[in-house]
C-alpha positions as CSV (number, residue, x, y, z in Angstrom):
1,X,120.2,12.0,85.5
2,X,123.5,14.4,84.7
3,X,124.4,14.0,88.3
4,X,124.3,9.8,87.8
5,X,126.2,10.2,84.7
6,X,128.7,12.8,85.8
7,X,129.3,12.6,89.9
8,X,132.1,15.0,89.5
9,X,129.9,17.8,88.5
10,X,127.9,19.4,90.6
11,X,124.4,21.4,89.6
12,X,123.6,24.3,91.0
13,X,120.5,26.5,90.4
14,X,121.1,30.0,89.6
15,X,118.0,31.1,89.3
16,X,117.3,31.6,92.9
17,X,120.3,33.4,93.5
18,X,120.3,35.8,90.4
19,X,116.5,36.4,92.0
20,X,118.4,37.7,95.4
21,X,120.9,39.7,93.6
22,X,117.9,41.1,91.7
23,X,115.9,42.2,95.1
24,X,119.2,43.2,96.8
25,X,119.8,45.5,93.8
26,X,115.9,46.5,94.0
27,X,116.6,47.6,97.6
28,X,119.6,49.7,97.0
29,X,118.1,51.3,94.2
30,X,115.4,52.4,96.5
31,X,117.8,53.4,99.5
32,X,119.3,55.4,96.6
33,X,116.1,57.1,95.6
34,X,115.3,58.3,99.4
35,X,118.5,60.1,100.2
36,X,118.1,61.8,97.1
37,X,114.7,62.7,98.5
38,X,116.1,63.5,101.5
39,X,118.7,65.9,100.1
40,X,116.3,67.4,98.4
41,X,114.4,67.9,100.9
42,X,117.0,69.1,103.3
43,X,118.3,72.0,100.8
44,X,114.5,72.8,99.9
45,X,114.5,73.3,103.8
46,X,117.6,75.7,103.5
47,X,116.5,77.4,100.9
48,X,113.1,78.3,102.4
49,X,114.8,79.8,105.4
50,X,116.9,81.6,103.3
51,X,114.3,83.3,101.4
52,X,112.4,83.4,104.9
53,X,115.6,85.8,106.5
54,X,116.3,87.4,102.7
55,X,112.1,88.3,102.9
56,X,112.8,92.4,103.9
57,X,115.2,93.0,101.9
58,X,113.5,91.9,98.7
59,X,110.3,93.6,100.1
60,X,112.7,96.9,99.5
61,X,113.7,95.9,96.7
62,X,110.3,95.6,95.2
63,X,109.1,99.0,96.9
64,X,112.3,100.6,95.0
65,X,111.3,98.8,91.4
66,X,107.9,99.9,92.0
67,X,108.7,103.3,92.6
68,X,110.5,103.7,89.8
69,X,107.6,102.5,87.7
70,X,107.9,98.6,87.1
71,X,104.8,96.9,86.5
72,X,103.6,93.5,88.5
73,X,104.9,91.5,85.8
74,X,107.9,92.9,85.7
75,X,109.0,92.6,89.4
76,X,107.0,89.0,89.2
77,X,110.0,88.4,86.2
78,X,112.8,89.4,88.6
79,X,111.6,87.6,91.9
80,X,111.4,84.5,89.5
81,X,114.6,84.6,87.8
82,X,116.0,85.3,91.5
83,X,114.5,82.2,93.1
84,X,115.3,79.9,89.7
85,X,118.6,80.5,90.4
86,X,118.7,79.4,94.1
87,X,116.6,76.4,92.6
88,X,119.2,75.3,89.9
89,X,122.1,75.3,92.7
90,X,119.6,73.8,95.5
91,X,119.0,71.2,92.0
92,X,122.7,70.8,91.9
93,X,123.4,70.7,95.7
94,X,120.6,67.5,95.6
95,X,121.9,65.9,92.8
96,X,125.8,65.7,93.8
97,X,124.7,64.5,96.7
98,X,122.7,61.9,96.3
99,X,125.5,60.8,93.5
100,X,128.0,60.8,96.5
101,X,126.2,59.0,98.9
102,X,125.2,56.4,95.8
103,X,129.1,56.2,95.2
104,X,130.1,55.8,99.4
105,X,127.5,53.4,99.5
106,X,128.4,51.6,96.3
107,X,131.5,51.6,97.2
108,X,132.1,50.7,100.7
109,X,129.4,48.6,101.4
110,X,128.3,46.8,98.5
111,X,131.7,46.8,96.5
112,X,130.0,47.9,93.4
113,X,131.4,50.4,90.4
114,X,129.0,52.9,90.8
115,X,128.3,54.6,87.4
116,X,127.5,58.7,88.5
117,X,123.7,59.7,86.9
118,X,122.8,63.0,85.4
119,X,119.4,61.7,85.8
120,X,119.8,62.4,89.4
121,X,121.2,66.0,88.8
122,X,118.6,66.5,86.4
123,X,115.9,65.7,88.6
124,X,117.2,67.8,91.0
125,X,117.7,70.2,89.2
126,X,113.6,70.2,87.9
127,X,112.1,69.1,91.0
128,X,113.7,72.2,93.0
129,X,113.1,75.0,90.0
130,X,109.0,73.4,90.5
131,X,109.0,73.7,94.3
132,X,110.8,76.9,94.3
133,X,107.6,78.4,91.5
134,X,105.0,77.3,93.9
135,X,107.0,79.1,96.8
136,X,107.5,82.3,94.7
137,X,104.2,82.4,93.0
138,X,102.6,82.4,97.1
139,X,105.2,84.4,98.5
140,X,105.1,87.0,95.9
141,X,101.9,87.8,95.5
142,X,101.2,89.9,99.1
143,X,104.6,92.2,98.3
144,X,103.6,92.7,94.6
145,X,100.0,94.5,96.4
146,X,102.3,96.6,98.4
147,X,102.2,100.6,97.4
148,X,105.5,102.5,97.6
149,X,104.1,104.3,100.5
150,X,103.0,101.5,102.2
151,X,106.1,99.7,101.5
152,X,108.2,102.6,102.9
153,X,105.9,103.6,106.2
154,X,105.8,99.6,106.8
155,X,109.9,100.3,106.4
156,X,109.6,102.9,109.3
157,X,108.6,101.0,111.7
């Protein structure tokens, strides 16, 4: 009846293209959320092999604290503050670069002002420091059994 009374104007129903802008959105946001999964993954994967090639010289390290009389929960303390420290930068590592490829993405394809998220960093930053307990907890417990003789006739070989 508008379109009788007004031929000039022309109606056009935004609903259905607000709904495509609203999936399109839906779908980045996702894209978005696995890289950042993948990033995490990849530095969790760089940090293990780190820890895997850094494994003998903490063993000595433990052997030596031992010897001089630390207790389990003392060298637990110092292989934990270690390892949260490698989490909080493979955290950091995640989170700038998931923001990155958010913004290149954002940017280039979509021609969107991207709007950086310290909920990314943050994540990051807590997801790694939980991955990186587990992996301590495991991979400490056989070198805190070690004796200081075991440790160094295992160091003679």
């Amino acid at each position: 009846s508008v379109v009788q009374e007004f031929p000039n104007i022309s109606i056009i129903d935004v609903t259905i293209i607000i709904e495509h802008i609203r999936s399109i959105i839906a779908r980045v946001s996702q894209a978005i959320g696995l890289i950042f999964m993948f990033t995490l993954a990849a530095s969790a994967l760089v940090l293990l092999v780190t820890l895997h090639a850094d494994r003998e010289q903490s063993r000595m390290e433990l052997v030596l604290l031992r010897f001089f009389g630390a207790t389990n929960r003392q060298m637990r303390q110092v292989w934990y503050g270690e390892w949260l420290a490698i989490a909080v930068g493979a955290g950091i590592y995640a989170g700038i670069g998931a923001n990155v490829i958010a913004a290149v993405l954002s940017h280039f394809i979509f021609n969107y002002r991207f709007v950086p998220s310290i909920g990314l960093l943050a994540w990051g930053i807590a997801i790694s420091f939980l991955c990186m307990l587990g992996i301590a907890w495991f991979g400490s417990r056989p070198l805190l059994k070690q004796t200081v003789l075991g440790g160094l006739a295992q160091n003679e070989r």
